[in-house]
C-alpha positions in Angstrom: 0.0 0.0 0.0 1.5 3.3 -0.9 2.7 5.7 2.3 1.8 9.3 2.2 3.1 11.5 4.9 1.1 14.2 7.0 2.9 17.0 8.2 3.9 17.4 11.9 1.3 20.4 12.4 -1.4 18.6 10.7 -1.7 15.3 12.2 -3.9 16.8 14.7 -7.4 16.4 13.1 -6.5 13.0 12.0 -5.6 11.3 15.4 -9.1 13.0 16.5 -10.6 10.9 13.6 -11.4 13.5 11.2 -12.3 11.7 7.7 -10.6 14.1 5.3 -7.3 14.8 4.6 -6.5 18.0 2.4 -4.0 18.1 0.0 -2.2 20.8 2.2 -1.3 18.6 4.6 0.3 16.0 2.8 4.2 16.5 2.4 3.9 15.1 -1.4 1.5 13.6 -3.8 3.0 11.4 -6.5 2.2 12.2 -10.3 -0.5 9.6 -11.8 -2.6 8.4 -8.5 -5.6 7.1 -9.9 -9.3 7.9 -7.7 -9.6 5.1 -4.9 -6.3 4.2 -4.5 -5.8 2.3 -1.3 -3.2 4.5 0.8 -2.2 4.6 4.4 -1.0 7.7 5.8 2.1 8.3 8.1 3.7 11.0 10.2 7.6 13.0 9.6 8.6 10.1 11.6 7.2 7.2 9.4 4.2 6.1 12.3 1.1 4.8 11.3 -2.1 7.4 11.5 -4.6 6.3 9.4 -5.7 4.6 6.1 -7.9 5.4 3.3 -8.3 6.0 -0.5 -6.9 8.6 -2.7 -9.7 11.2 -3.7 -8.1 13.4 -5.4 -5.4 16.4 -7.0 -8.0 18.8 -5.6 -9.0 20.1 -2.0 -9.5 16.7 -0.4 -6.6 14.3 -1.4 -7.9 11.4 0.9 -10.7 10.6 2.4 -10.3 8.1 5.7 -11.9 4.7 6.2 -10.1 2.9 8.8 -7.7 3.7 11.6 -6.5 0.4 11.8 -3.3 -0.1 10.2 -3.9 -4.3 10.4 -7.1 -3.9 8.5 -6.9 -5.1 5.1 -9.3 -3.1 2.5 -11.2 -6.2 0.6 -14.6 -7.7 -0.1 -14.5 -8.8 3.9 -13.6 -5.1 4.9 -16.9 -4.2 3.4 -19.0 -6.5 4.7 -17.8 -5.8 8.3 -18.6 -2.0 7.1 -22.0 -2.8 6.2 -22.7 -5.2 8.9 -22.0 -2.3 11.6 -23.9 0.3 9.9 -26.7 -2.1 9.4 -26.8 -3.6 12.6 -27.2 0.0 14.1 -30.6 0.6 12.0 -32.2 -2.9 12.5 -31.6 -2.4 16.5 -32.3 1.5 16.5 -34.5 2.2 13.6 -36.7 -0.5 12.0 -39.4 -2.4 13.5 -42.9 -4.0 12.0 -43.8 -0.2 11.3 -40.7 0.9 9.4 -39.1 -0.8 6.9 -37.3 2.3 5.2 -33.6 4.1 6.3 -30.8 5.2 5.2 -28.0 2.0 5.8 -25.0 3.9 4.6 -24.2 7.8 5.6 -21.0 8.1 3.6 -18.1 9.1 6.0 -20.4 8.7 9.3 -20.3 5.1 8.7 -16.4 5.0 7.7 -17.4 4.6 4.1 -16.8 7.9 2.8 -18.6 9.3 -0.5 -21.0 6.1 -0.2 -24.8 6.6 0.4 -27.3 3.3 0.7 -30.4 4.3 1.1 -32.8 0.5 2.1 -36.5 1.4 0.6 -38.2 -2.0 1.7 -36.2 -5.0 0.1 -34.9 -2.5 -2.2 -31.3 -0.8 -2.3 -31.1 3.0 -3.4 -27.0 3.9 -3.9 -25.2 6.3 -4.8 -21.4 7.1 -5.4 -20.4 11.0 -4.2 -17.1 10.5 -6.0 -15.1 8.6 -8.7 -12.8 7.3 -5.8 -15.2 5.4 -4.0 -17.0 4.2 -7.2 -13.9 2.0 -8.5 -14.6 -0.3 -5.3 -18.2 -0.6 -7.0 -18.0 -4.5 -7.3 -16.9 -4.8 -4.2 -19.6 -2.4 -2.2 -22.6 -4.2 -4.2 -21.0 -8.0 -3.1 -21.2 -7.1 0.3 -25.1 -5.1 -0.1 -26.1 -8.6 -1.2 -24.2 -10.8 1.0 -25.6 -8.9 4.2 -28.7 -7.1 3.3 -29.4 -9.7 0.6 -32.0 -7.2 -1.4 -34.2 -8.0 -4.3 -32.8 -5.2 -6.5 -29.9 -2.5 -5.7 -30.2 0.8 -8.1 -27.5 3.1 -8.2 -28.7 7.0 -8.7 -25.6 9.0 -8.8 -26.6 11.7 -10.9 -26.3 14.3 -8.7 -25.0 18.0 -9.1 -22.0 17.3 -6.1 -20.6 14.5 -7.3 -20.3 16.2 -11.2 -18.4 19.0 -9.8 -16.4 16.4 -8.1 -17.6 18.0 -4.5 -17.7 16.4 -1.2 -21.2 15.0 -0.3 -21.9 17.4 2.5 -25.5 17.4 1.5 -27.1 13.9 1.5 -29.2 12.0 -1.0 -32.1 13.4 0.8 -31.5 17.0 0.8 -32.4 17.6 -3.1 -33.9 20.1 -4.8 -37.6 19.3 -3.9 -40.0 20.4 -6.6 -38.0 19.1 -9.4 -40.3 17.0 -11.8 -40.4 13.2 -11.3 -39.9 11.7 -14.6 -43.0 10.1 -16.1 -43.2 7.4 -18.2 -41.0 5.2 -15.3 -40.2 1.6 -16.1 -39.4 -0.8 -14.1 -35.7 -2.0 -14.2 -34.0 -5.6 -14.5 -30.6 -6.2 -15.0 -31.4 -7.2 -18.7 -31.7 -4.1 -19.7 -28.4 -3.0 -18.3 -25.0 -2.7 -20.6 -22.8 -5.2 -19.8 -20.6 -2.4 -17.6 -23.4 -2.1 -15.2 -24.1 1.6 -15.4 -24.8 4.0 -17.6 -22.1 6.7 -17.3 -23.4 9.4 -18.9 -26.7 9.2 -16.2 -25.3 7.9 -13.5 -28.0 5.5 -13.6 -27.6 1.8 -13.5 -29.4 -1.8 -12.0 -26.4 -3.0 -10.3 -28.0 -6.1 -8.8 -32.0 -7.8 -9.3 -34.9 -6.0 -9.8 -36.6 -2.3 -9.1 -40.5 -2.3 -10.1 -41.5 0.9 -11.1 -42.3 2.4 -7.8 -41.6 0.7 -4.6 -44.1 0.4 -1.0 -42.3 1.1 2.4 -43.6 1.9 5.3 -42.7 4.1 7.9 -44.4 4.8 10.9 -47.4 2.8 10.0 -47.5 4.7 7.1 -47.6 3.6 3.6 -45.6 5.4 0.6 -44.9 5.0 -2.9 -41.3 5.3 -4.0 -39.8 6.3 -7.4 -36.3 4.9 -6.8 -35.3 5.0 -10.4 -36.6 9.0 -11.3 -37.5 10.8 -7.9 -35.3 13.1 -6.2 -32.2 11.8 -5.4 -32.3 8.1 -4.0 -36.7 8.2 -4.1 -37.4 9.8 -0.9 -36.6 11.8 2.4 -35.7 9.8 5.1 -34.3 11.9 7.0 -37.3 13.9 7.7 -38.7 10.9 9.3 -39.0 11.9 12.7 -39.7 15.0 12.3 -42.9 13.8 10.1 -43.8 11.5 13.5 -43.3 14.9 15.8 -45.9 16.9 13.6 -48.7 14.5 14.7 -49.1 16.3 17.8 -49.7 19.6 16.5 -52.1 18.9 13.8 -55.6 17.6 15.4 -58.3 19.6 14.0 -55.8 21.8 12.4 -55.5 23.6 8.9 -52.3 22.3 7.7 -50.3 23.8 4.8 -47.6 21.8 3.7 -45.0 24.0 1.5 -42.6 21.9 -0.8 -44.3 19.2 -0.4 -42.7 16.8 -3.0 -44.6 13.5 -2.2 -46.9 14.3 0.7 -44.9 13.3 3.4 -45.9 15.6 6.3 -49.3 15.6 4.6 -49.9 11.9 4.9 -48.7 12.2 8.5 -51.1 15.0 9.4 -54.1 13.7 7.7 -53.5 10.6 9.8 -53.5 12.6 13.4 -57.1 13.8 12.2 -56.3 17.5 10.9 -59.0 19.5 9.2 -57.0 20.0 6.0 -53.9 19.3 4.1 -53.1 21.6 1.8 -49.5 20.5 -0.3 -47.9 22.8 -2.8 -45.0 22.0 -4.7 -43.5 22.9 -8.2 -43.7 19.6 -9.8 -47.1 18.2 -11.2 -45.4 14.7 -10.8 -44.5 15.0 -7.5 -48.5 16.3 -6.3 -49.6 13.2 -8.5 -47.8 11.1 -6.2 -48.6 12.7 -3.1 -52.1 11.9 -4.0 -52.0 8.5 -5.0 -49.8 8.4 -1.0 -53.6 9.9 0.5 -55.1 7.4 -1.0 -52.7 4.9 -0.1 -53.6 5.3 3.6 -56.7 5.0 3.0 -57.0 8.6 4.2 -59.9 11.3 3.8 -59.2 12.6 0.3 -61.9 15.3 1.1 -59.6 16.7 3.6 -56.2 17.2 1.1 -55.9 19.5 -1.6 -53.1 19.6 -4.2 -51.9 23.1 -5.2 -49.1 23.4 -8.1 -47.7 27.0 -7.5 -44.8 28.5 -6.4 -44.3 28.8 -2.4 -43.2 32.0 -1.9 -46.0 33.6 -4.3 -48.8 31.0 -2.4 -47.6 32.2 0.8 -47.8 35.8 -0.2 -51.2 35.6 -1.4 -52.6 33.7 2.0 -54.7 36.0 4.4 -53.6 35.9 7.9 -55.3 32.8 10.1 -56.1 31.1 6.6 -53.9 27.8 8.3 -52.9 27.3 11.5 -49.9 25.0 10.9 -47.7 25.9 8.1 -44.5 23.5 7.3 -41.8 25.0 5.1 -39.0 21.8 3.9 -37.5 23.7 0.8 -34.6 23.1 -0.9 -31.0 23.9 -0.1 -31.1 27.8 -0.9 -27.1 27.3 0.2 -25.3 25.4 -2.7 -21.6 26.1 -1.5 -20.3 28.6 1.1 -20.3 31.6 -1.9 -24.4 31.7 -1.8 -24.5 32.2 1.6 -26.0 35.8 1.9 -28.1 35.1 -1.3 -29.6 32.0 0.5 -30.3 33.3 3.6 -31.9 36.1 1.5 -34.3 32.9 0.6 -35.0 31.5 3.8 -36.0 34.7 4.9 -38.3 35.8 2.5 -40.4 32.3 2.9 -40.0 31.9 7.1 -41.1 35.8 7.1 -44.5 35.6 4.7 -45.4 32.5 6.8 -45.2 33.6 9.8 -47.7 36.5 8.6 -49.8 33.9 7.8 -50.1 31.9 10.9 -52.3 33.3 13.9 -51.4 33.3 17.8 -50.8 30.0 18.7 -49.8 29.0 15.2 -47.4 26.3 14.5 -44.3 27.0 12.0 -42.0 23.8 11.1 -39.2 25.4 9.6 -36.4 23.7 8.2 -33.1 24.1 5.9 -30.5 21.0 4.4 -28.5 23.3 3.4 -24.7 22.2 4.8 -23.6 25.7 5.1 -25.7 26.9 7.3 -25.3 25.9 10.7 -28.2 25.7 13.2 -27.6 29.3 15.6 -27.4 31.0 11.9 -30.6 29.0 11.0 -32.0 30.1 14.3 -31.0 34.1 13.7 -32.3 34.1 10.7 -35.9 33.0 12.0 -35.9 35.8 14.3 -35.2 38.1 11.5 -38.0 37.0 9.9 -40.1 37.2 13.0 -39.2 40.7 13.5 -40.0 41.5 10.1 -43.5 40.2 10.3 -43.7 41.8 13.7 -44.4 38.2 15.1 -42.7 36.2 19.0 -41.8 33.0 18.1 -41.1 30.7 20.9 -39.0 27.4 19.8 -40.5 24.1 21.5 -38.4 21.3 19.6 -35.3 21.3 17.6 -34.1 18.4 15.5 -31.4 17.5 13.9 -30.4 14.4 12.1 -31.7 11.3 13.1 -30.2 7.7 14.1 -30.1 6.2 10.7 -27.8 9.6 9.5 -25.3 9.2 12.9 -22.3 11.5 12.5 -18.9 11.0 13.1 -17.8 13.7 16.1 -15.1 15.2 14.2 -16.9 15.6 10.9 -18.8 19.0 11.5 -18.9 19.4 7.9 -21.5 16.3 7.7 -23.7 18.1 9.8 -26.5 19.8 7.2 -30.1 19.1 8.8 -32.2 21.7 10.7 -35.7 21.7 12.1 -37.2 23.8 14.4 -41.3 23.4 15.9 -42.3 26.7 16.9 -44.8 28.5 18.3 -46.1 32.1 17.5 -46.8 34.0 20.8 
């Protein structure tokens, strides 16, 4: 295994189990390393620190996967990865009522630029980077050794993993809104090239089947699933509990859920009995499927309405008292640490016209993915907005990522989910 060496000065956040190394650190970098390179890493004085894969000429040279200079990086080395990552969701996280998680979080679960997302016997996966992806065969062998799915689909067409970015912002946190693709077709490995993807999408059957859309259940709840065309990997997990915390707010409610993408927190709330549902999203797809999710459940279709408009402009044109719980999931307004001010800017402009919407006693849900925003910025910002609608807001729960998305101490820059429940004075 090729020997890189860390600098004396910046050693530090390795030892402390950081996952990234930056090219800065390293003393040299020989020429031709090709993307997922096994290398171990090594002090001025030749000691053993850590051991990983080459990422990169760019920002991030390697990314960590084991601090164990015995462990040998192999099929077996992945199965003992998935093994402990799975292991923590099937004590933690499923049960008879859930069937649905994410399995793999990337560097959180020492298998850095990797994402699984499990969608009933199904596996959703995507590679954040072309190092990871060249241990593909490997990955997928031990997916169906452990988890032993009927189908594994990878999606990796996402924006960060073209501009050769690190996967800050899970599979989850995508742009909701965007259309679903219609015309979806099931997918068997017949139908793939004999490489097993399709480069140019970043689409591919690696392994079984995927039916056109996919039923999990989460939380006694039933959903449809579009692995193979719906934002990112099909679905937001990681809103899960958050979905399961709205129940308590909503009885006899008016509920407006903005950004809806497929009905999520509308399912939820219908279920705990509120007076209406009201989703509004910017894809017709995605409202077509939040419907069929109503009806699904077997829920009271009198009570949800469908709305295809922009957010902002909906919540603009609402008159104040008009709903009495108002739930605002958009996208990440923050794309990288240059939009900052402009996405704030964002988050303002929606958190503020809601807020003028709900009444005293009002319930906002209020949350951002955005990676670059952390959650006392998140927090300032709502009290801009507050102030601006001339609104108290008093904050009753706060949620961040949930056990199937664990994060690794040292790896702040995982950290990307914010919610906050609160209450208008």
């Amino acid at each position: 295994m090729l020997s890189l060496t860390v600098r004396t000065n910046r050693t530090g956040p390795i030892r402390g189990r950081h996952p990234w190394v930056f090219s800065g650190a390293l003393l040299n970098i020989p020429e031709g390393l090709e993307g997922g390179t096994s290398v171990a890493l090594v002090d001025e004085q030749g000691n053993f620190l850590a051991q990983g894969y080459f990422n990169s000429y760019s920002q991030i040279a390697v990314r960590v996967w084991s601090w164990e200079k015995a462990e040998e990086v192999n099929e077996e080395f992945f199965v003992r990865r998935v093994e402990q990552a799975y292991e923590i969701r099937k004590k933690y996280v499923a049960s008879k009522l859930t069937d649905s998680y994410r399995l793999i979080h990337g560097e959180n679960d020492l298998l850095p630029g990797l994402i699984v997302d499990k969608y009933g016997s199904y596996l959703s996966l995507q590679f954040h980077n072309p190092g990871i992806e060249t241990w593909r065969e490997q990955i997928v062998a031990a997916l169906v050794k452990v988890v032993k799915p009927k189908g594994i689909y990878e999606r990796s067409d996402v924006r960060d993993r073209k501009r050769g970015a690190p996967p800050v912002i899970p599979a989850e946190a995508g742009i909701h809104g965007s259309p679903i693709e219609s015309g979806m077709t099931s997918a068997s490995k017949t139908e793939i090239s004999s490489s097993g993807r399709n480069d140019k999408t970043g689409r591919a059957l690696l392994y079984g089947e995927v039916p056109e859309k996919v039923k999990i259940l989460e939380n006694g709840y039933k959903f449809w699933v579009d692995i193979i065309g719906g934002q990112k990997t099909g679905f937001f997990l990681d809103q899960r509990d958050k979905r399961l915390a709205l129940t308590k707010y909503v009885e006899g409610k008016k509920v407006l859920n903005c950004f809806s993408y497929t009905g999520g927190f509308s399912v939820y709330a219908l279920g705990a009995e509120a007076k209406q549902a009201v989703s509004v999203d910017a894809s017709e797809n995605a409202l077509k499927l939040a419907e069929e999710n109503v009806k699904l459940n077997k829920l009271n279709e009198s009570k949800a309405e469908f709305i295809l408009a922009d957010v902002k402009q909906y919540l603009v044109d609402r008159e104040k008292g008009e709903f009495d719980v108002i739930i605002l999931d958009p996208p990440a307004f923050i794309k990288d640490r240059h939009k900052i001010k402009e996405g704030l800017s964002g988050y303002r402009k929606i958190n503020e016209a809601a807020l003028r919407v709900l009444p005293p006693g009002g319930i906002l849900v209020s949350a951002s993915c955005s990676a670059h925003l952390s959650l006392e910025d998140f927090r300032f910002m709502l009290s801009e907005s507050a102030a601006r609608a001339g609104r108290t807001l008093q904050i009753l729960e706060t949620f961040t990522h949930g056990i199937d998305h664990p994060e690794l101490v040292a790896f702040t820059e995982g950290e990307y989910l914010k919610c906050v429940f609160a209450r208008v004075v």
